[in-house]
Each structure stands twice: as structure tokens, then as C-alpha cells.
C-alpha positions in Angstrom: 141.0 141.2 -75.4 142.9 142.9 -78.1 143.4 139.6 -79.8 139.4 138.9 -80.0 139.4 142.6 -81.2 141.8 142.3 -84.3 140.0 139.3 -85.1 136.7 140.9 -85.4 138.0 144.0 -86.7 140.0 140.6 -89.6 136.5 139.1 -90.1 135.0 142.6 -90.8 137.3 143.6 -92.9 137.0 139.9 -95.3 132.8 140.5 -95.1 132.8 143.8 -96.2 135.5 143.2 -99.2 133.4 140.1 -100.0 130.2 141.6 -100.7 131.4 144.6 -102.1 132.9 142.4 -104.7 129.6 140.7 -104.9 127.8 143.9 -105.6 129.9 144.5 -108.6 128.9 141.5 -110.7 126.0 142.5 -113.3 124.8 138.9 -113.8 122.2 138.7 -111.5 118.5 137.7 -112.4 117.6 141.5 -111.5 119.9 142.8 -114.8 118.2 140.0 -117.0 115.0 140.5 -115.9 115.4 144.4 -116.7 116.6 143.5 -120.6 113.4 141.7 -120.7 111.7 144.3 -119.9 112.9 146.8 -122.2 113.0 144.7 -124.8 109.4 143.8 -125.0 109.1 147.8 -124.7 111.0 148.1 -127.4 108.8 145.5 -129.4 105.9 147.8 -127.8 107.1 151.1 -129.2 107.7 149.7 -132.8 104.6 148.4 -133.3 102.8 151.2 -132.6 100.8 153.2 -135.6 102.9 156.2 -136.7 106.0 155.0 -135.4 108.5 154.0 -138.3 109.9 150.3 -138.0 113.5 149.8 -137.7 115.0 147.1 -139.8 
């Protein structure tokens, strides 16, 4: 029983370190989809009367 326990507890252990290291990459569609989006607010904000363009 203890053997079957320390495995579990093993197998937790390699999960949790494996998607916490997951978590930490920033390449995911979710962070390029979110540079899109500001960017085309960016391209909003410029173009608006009054506003003076950046070059």
C-alpha cells in the first residue's frame, strides 16, 4: 500500500512540475492573438482626428 502511495504521490509530483512549466511559456496563440489586438488599436487611435501621428 505504501508503495502504490509513493507512486501516486511520484506521478503527482511529475504532473504538476509539467504544467507549471507549461504555464510559463508566452508563445501560445492567446499572447499573439492579444498583439493583434492592440495593434490594430494602436492603428485605431492614430488615425483618429486630433490625435498627432507618430512617425
Amino acid at each position: 500500500m505504501k508503495r502504490i502511495a509513493r507512486t501516486a504521490l511520484a506521478v503527482t509530483a511529475v504532473l504538476l512540475v509539467g504544467f507549471g512549466a507549461a504555464a510559463c511559456e508566452d508563445d501560445s496563440s492567446q499572447a499573439t492573438e492579444t498583439k493583434a489586438k492592440e495593434k490594430g488599436y494602436d492603428k485605431l487611435v492614430a488615425n483618429q482626428p486630433g490625435v498627432p501621428q507618430q512617425r
